[in-house]
N, C-alpha and C positions, 0 to 999 in steps of 0.2 A: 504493500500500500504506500509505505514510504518512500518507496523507489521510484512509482507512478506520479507521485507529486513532484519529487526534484525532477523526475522527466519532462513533466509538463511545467513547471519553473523553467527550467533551462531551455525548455522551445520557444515558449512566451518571450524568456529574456533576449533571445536568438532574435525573436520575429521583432522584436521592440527596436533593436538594435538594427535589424536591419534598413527599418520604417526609419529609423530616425534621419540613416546615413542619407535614405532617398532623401528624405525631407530636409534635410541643411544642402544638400547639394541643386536642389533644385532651390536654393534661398539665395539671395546676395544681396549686400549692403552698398547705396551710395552715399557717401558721406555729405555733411555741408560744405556747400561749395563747390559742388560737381555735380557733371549731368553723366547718363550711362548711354554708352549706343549699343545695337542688340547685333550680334554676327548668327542669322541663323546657315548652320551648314545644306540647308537647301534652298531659301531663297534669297542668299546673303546677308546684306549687309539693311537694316530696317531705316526706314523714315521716321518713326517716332524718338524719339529723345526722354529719357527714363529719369523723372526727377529724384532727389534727395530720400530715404526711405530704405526699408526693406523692400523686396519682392522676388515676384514668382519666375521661374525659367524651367525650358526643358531640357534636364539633364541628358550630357553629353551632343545633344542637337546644336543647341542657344548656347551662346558664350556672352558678355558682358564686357563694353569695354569702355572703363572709366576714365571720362576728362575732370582735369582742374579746370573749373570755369573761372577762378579767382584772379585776380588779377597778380602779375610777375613782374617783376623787373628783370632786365638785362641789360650789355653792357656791352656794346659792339665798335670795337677797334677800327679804323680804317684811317689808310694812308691815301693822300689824295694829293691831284695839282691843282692849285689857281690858275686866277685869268692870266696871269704874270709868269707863270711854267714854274712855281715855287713850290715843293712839296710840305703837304701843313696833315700834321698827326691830330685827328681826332676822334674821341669817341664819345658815342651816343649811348644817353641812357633811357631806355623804351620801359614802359610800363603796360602791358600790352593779356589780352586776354579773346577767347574763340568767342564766334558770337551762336549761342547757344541753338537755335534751331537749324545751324547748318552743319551741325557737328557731323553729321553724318554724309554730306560732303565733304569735308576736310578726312575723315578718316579715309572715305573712299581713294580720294583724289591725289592725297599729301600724306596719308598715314598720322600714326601715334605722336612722333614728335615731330609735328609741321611746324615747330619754333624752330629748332634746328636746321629745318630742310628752308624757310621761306625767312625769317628775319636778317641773318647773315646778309642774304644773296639781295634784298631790296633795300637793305641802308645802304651800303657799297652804293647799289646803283642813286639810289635819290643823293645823297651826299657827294657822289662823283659830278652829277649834274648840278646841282646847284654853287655850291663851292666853287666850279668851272666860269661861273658868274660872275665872281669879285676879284679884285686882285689880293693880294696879302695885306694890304693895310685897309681895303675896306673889309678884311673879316672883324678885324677888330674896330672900326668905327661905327659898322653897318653891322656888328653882331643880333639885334634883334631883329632886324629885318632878315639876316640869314640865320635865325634860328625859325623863325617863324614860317618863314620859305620852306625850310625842311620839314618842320611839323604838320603843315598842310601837306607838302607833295606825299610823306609818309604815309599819312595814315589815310588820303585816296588811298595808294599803293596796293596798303594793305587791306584794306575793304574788298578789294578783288578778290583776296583770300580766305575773306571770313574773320578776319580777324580784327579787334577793336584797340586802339591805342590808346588808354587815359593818359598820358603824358607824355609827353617826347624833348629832352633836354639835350643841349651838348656841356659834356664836359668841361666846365668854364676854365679852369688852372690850366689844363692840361692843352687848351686851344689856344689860351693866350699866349703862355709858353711857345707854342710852335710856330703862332702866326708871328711873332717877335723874333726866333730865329730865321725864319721864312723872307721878312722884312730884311733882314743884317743880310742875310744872301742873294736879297733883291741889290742892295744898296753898294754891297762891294762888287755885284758884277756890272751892278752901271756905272761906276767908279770906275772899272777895267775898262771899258769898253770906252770911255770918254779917255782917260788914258792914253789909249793905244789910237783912237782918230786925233786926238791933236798931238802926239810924237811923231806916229808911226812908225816904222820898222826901226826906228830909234830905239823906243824900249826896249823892244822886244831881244836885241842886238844887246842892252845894255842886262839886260835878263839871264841872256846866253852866258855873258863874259862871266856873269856873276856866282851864277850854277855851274862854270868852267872852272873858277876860283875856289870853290869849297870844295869839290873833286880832287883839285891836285891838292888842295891841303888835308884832308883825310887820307889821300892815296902817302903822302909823305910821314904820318906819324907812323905807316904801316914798315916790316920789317921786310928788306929783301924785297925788295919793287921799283923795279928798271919802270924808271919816265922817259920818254921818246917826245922831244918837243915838236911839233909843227912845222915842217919846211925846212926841218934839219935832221945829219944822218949823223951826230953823235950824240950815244948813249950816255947821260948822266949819272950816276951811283948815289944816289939817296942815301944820307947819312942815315949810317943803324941804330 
């Protein structure tokens, strides 16, 4: 008799156990702040968009796949030239989040991590074109006009993608910094370049002799180094 009873204990516990496993598998959780898109294995990828909540799925058919709707930061480097052929370092800092009812194009179209695949590759391009605008000293006189330039053309941009921008700033330190070395490399090559039209082949001649002159005196602190002067055929012995 007591045998019968742990028998049927332990089938009930079996059956309990096995109900449970169906039923947590066929459950899933999306947290605050995200939405879920459904991948069914036969008629892909769903149109509806799965709020905050528990809910239902069919195990091993449906899969579940969770976005952050919340809003991120990033932080996107890019080497660029002005209107003036100066190269000026700046990075962008995007605030940026999917816009929730096309999540289910973005996964199709871009996949999981469509930040990594789509923000990179459209700062580059909007900061190439706009930046290409000013010269180096209007980045920094004209910085809110070229910042705002760039916050508009971005976040069109990205609207094509589904995706929503709360903020779009440049890196202020770090642009003033480069627009200012950008400037000094503006200034000493228009300095060359005025230079060299009122000497002409002067300097340049006066350049040569100069970098000829530091040459033979590094070559002479050296030990054992025959110098052969110019338009003559004897060898000099460089003191050792």
């Amino acid at each position: 008799m007591a045998a019968k009873i742990f028998e049927t204990v332990g089938k009930l516990g079996l059956g309990l156990a096995i109900a449970g496993g169906v039923v947590n598998s066929a459950l899933y959780n999306v947290d605050a702040g995200h939405r879920a898109v459904i991948f069914d294995r036969f008629r892909g990828v769903q149109d509806i968009v799965v709020g905050e909540g528990t809910h239902f799925l069919i195990p091993w058919v449906q899969k579940p796949i969770i976005f952050d709707c919340r809003s991120r930061p990033r932080n996107v480097p890019v080497i660029t030239g002005s209107k003036d052929l100066q190269n000026v370092n700046i990075t962008l800092r995007i605030l940026f989040r999917p816009v929730t009812h096309q999540l289910p194009r973005i996964f199709t179209t871009i996949g999981e991590d469509y930040d990594e695949r789509v923000l990179p590759s459209i700062t580059t391009e909007i900061l190439k074109s706009v930046v290409a605008r000013f010269d180096a000293g209007e980045l920094i006189t004209q910085r809110e006009l070229v910042s705002r330039q760039v916050s508009e053309d971005l976040t069109e941009r990205a609207a094509t993608f589904g995706l929503i921008l709360d903020d779009v700033s440049l890196a202020e330190q770090q642009k003033k910094a480069a627009v200012i070395s950008a400037e000094g490399d503006s200034k000493a090559a228009e300095l060359i370049a005025t230079s060299l039209t009122s000497a002409g082949d002067g300097l340049i001649e006066l350049r040569k002799l100069e970098a000829a002159e530091d040459i033979a005196y590094q070559l002479s602190r050296s030990r054992n180094i025959t110098y052969l002067p110019s338009g003559q055929s004897v060898l000099l012995q460089l003191p050792q």
